[in-house]
Backbone as CSV, one residue per row, in Angstrom:
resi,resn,N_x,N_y,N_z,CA_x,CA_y,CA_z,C_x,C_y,C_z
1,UNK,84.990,96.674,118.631,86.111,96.864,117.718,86.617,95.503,117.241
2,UNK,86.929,95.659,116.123,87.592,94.575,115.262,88.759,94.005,115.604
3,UNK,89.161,92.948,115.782,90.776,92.715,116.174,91.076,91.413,114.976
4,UNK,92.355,91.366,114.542,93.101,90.738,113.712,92.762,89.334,114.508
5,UNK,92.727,88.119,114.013,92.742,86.892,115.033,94.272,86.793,114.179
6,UNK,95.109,87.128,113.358,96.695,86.467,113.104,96.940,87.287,112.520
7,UNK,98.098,87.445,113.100,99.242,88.721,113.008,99.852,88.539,111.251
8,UNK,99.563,89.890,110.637,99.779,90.242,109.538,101.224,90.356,108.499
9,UNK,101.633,89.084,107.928,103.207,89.204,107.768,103.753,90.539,106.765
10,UNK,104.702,90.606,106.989,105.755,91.666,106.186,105.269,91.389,104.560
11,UNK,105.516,90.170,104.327,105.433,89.990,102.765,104.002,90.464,102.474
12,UNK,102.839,90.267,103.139,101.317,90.201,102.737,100.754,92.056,102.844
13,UNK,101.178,92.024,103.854,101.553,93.781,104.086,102.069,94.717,102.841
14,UNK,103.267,94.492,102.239,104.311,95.223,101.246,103.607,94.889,99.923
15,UNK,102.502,93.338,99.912,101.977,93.426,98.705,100.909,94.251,98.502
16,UNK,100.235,94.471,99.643,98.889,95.564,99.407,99.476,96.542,99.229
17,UNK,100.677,96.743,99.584,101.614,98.555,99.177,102.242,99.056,98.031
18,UNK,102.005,97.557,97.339,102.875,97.891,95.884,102.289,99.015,95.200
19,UNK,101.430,99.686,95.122,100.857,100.820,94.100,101.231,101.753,94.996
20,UNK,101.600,102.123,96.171,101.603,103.334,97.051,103.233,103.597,96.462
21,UNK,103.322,104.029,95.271,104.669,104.582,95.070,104.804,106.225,94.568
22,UNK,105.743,106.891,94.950,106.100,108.224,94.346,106.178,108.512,92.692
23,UNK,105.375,109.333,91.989,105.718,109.272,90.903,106.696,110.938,90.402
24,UNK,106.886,110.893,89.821,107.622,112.031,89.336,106.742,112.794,88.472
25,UNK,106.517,114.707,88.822,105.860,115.019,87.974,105.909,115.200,86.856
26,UNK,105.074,115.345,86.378,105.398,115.860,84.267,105.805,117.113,83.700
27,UNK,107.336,117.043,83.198,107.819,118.024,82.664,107.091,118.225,81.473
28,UNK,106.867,119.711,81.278,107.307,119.894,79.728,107.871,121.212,79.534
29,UNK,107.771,121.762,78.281,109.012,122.695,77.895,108.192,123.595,77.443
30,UNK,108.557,124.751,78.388,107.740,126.218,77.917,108.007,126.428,76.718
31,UNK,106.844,126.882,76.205,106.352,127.855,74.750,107.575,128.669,74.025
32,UNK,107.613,129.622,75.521,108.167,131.153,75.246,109.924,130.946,75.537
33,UNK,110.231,130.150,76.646,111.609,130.280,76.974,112.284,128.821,76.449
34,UNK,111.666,128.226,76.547,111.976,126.988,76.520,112.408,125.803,77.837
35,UNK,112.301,126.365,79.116,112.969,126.086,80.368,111.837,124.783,80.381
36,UNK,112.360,124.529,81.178,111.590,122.743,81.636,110.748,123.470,82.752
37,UNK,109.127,122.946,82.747,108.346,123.387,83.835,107.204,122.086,84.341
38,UNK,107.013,122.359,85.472,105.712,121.605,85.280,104.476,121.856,84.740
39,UNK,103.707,120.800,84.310,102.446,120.777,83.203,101.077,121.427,83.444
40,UNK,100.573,122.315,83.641,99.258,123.145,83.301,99.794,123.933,84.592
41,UNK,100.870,124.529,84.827,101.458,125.804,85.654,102.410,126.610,84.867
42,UNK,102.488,127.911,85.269,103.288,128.874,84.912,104.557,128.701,84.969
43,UNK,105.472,128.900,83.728,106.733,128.850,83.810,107.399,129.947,85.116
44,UNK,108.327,128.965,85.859,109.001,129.724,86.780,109.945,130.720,86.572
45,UNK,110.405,130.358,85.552,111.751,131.352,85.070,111.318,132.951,83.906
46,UNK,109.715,132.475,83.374,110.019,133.708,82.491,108.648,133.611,82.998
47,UNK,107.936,133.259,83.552,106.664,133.970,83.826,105.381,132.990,83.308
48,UNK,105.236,132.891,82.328,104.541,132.915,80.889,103.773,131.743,81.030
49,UNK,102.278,131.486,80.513,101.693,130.402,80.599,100.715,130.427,79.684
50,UNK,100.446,129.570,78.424,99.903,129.676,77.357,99.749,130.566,76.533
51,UNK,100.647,130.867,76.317,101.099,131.894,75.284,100.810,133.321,75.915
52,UNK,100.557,133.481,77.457,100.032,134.824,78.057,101.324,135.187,79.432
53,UNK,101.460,136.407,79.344,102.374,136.689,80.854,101.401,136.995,82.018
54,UNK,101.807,135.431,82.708,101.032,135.835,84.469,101.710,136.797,85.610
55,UNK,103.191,137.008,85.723,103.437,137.141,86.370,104.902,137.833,86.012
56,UNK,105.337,138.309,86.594,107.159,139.035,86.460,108.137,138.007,87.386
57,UNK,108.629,137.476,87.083,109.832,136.916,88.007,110.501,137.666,88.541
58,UNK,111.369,137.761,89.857,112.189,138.101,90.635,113.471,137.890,89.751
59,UNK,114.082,138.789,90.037,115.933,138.669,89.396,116.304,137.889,90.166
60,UNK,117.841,137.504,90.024,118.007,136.657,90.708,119.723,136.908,90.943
């Protein structure tokens, strides 16, 4: 097994991590209702996904 010969600092560490960040997914705005959804899934609120009904929503 491999061992470090010098201990790895904080700064050199956090720079190999800079790309490991959270991104936020992509809204867009249903067809049919207009509600904000996420992008190539079924609107949550009215069902509906490319111009077709997948599903019935629950009342609420």
């Amino acid at each position: 097994m491999a061992h470090p010969k010098r201990k790895i600092s904080k700064s050199r560490r956090d720079k190999r991590r800079t790309h490991y960040k959270a991104t936020a997914p992509t809204l867009s705005t249903c067809s049919n209702c207009g509600e904000m959804k996420m992008a190539h899934r079924a609107c949550p609120s009215c069902g509906y996904y490319n111009d077709r009904s997948m599903f019935i929503p629950k009342a609420e």
